[in-house]
N, C-alpha and C positions, 0 to 999 in steps of 0.2 A: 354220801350215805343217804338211802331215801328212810322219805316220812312214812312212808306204807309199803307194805311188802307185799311183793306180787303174790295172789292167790295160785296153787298150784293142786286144789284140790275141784275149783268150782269149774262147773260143766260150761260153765258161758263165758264169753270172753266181752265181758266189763269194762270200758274203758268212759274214756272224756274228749271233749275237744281242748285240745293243747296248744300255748303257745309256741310260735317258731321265733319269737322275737331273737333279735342277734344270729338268728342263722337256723335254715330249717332244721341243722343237724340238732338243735337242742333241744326240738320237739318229741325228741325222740327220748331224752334225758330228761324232762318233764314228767311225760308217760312212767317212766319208770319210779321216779319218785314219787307217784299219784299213785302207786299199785294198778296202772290201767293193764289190761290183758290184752286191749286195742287201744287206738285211739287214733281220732282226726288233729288236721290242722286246717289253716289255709295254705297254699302254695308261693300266694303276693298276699299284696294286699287286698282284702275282699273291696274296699270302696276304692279305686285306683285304674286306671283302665291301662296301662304302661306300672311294670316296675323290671329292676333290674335283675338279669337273667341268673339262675346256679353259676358258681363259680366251680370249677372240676374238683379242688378243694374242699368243696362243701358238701357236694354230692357225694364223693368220699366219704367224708367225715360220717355224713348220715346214713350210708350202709353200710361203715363199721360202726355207730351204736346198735344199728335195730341187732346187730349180730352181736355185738357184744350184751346188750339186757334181753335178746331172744326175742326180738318179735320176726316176724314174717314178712316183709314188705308187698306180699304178694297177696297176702289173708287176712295180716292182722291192723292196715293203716288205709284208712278210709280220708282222703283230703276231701274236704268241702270247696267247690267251686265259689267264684265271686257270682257278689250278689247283682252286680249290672249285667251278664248276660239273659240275653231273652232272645232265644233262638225261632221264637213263635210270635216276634214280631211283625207285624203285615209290613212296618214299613222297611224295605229291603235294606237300605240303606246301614240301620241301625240294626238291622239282624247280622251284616257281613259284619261289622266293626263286632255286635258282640262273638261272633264264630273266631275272629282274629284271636279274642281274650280267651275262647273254649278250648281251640287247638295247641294254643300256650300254656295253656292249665294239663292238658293232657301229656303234651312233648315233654312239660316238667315232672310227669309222675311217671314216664318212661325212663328220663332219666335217673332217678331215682330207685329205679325198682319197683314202684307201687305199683298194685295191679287192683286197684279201685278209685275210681273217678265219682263224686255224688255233687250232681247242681239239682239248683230248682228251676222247672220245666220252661218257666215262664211265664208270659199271658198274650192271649190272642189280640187283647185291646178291641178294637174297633174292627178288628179284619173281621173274617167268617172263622168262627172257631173251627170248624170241621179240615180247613183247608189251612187254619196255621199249624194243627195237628199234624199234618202231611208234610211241610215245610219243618215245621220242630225233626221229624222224622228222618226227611230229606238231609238236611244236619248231620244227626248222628251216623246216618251213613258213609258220609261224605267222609265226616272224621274219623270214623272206623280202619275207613282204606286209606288212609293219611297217617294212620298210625298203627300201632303192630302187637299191643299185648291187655293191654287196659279196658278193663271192662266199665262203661258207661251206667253209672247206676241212676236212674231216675229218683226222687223224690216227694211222695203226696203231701198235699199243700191242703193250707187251712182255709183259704178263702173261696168264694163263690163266681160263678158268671162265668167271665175269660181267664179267668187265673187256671192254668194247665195244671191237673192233675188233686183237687179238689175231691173229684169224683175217680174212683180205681178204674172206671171205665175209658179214662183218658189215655192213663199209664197201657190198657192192655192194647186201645189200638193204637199209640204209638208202636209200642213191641209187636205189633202187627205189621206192620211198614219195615221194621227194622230188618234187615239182611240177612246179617250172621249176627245168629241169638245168642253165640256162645258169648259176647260182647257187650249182651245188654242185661239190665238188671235193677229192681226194685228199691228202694230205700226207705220204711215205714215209721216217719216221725209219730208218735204217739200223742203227741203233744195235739198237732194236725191234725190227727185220725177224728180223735173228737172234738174239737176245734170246726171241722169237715161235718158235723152231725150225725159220725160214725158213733154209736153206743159202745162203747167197751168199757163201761167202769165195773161190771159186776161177770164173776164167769161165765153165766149162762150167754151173754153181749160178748165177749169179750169170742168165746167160741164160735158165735157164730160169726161173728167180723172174718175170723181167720176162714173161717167155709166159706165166706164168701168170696178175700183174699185169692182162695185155692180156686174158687171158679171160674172168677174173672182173671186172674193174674197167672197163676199156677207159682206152688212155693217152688219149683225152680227156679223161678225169678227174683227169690226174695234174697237179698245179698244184704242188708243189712238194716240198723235199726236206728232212728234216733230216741233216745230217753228222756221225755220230761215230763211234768204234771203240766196242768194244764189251771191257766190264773181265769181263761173266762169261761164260761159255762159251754154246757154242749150245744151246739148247732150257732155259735154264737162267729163263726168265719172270723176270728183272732187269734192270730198268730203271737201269742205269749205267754212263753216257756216260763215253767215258774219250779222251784225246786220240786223234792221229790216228799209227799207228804203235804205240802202248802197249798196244793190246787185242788181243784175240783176229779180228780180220781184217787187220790189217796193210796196210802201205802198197800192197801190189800190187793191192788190191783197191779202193784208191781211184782208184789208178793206170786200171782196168780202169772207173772208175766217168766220171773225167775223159775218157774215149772213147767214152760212151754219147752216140749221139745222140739217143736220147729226150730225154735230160734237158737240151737246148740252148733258151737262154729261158726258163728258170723258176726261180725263187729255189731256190738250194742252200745253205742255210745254218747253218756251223758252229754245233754246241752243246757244243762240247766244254770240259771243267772248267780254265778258264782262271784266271790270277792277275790279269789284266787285259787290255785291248784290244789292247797291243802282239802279246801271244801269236795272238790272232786272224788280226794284221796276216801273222805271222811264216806259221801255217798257210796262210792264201788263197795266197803266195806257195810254198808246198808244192805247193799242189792246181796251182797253172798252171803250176809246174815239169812235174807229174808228168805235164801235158796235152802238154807237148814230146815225152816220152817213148815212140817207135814200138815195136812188135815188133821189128825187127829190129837198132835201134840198140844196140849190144852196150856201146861205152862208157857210154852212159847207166844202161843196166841192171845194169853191174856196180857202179857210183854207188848206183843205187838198192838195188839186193841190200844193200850195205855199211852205206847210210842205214836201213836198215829193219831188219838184226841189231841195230843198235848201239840204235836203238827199243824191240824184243823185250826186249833185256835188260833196258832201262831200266824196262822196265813188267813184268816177269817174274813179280819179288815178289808184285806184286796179281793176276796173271792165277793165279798158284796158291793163293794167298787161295780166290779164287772158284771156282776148281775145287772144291778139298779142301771147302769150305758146300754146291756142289752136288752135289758126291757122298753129302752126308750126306744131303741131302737126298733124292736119290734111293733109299738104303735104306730111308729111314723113309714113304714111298711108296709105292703101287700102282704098277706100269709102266702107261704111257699113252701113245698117239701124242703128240707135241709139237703145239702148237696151231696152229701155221703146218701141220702135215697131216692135217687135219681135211677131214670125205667133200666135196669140190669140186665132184661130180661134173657133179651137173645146174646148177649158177651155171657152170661151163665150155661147157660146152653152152648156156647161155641166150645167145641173138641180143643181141649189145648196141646199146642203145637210143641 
């Protein structure tokens, strides 16, 4: 019997990342008793560079859950790639061995049924960023025609320099290289975004991100989303998911996210640092609350104002942690644009394909 019940009213499809423990099929059995609408997993283990193949039993079992609790394996299950590939590594070596773990990650979501693939891009290291771009690029190509349904979705990244995909500019000339587009596609951590020194805590930010999103990227590329608040400050290149209300953009701007129609039909799924699935459950019913929520409904909003101080404080302590680390940090530094504003100029201007 699940703890929460699937929403069959809200416009977005809400979910978590899920464990597979004991067998991918119960990731799917997880989901369901979280009320996700979607949801990720891993496919191995994310820190393991070998694990042991689907058994034909298992890959069964798990597309008759998604069919028996309704989900889609094609739309509604976003796996997360392991965290050792780095396809945009200069040293060849260790780019093939990570391609080995890429193509096994992808053959596993075929057989499955899944028809979404999301890693993170990688980093250039030491090469020439411009040319491990091409190489990362070269990659998904490669594995495109090595495999036959699974669309490849990239993911923007919170850190700076060589870490691929920091800047959306990265993501759009990757998808510039890539072949057949039908195969490629965006995945917008939130957490990242301003993490990256992208402003979106407040509407007026948050709108223009996505215009900017649509001119570098174009929302046909936007295939899905990850969900967190954010524990370090803006332009602060920390990658630490922290719940939803605890960090530094606060519930109104999730509130303001649960009203985006772009993002209607595509896995939105929580990553935030849970004790267990129940927490999951608790959040998705957060986000479809907050999807009730009008402008002009004033009791709601004074609910929500009250829900979202008593948040702030809860998460206070950490959000000034990570202030006071980035401040150090910024002394013991050069001033530099933040990497979310880096020259856009001419990828805004370019006609999208």
């Amino acid at each position: 019997m699940s703890t929460f019940v699937r929403s069959t009213v809200s416009k977005y499809k809400f979910g978590a990342h899920m464990s597979g423990a004991g067998g991918i099929s119960n990731s799917v059995t997880n989901a369901y008793n979280a009320g996700c609408n979607s949801f990720a997993m891993f496919l191995k283990s994310p820190r393991k560079w070998v694990s042991p193949a689907f058994t034909q039993e298992e890959i069964a079992k798990f597309k008759e859950n998604c069919e028996k609790y309704g989900y889609d394996p094609l739309t509604d299950v976003l796996p997360h790639g392991q965290y050792f590939i780095n396809l945009a590594n200069p040293e060849l070596e260790k780019a093939e061995k990570s391609y080995v773990s890429f193509i096994d990650d992808l053959t596993r979501c075929e057989q499955l049924g899944v028809g979404l693939y999301n890693f993170h891009p990688g980093s250039s290291l030491k090469g020439d960023h411009e040319e491990q771009l091409k190489q990362l690029a070269s990659y998904v190509n490669r594995a495109i025609k090595e495999t036959k349904f699974v669309k490849i979705v990239l993911e923007n990244m919170a850190g700076t320099g060589n870490l691929v995909g920091s800047n959306l500019a990265d993501l759009r000339k990757v998808i510039d290289m890539v072949e057949d587009k039908s195969r490629i596609g965006v995945c917008v951590d939130t957490c990242h975004t301003f993490a990256a020194g992208y402003d979106i805590g407040s509407k007026e930010s948050f709108d223009k991100f996505w215009k900017d999103f649509d001119d570098i990227i174009g929302f046909k590329y936007l295939a899905a989303v990850h969900l967190n608040d954010s524990k370090a400050p803006l332009g602060a290149n920390r990658d630490l998911h922290e719940k939803l209300g605890l960090g530094y953009l606060g519930l109104e701007f999730f509130r303001i996210l649960a009203h985006y129609d772009h993002l209607k039909g595509i896995p939105i799924v929580l990553e935030t640092p849970q004790p267990n699935d129940a927490g999951y459950g608790e959040e998705i019913k957060l986000l479809e609350w907050l999807e009730t929520i009008e402008d002009g409904d004033t009791e709601k909003l004074k609910e929500l104002e009250e829900k979202n101080a008593k948040l702030q404080k809860e998460g206070e302590k950490s959000r000034k942690e990570q202030l006071a680390k980035f401040e150090v940090k910024q002394k013991k530094t050069p001033k530099r644009k933040a990497s979310g504003a880096g020259d856009i100029t001419k990828l805004m201007k370019k006609a999208k394909k």
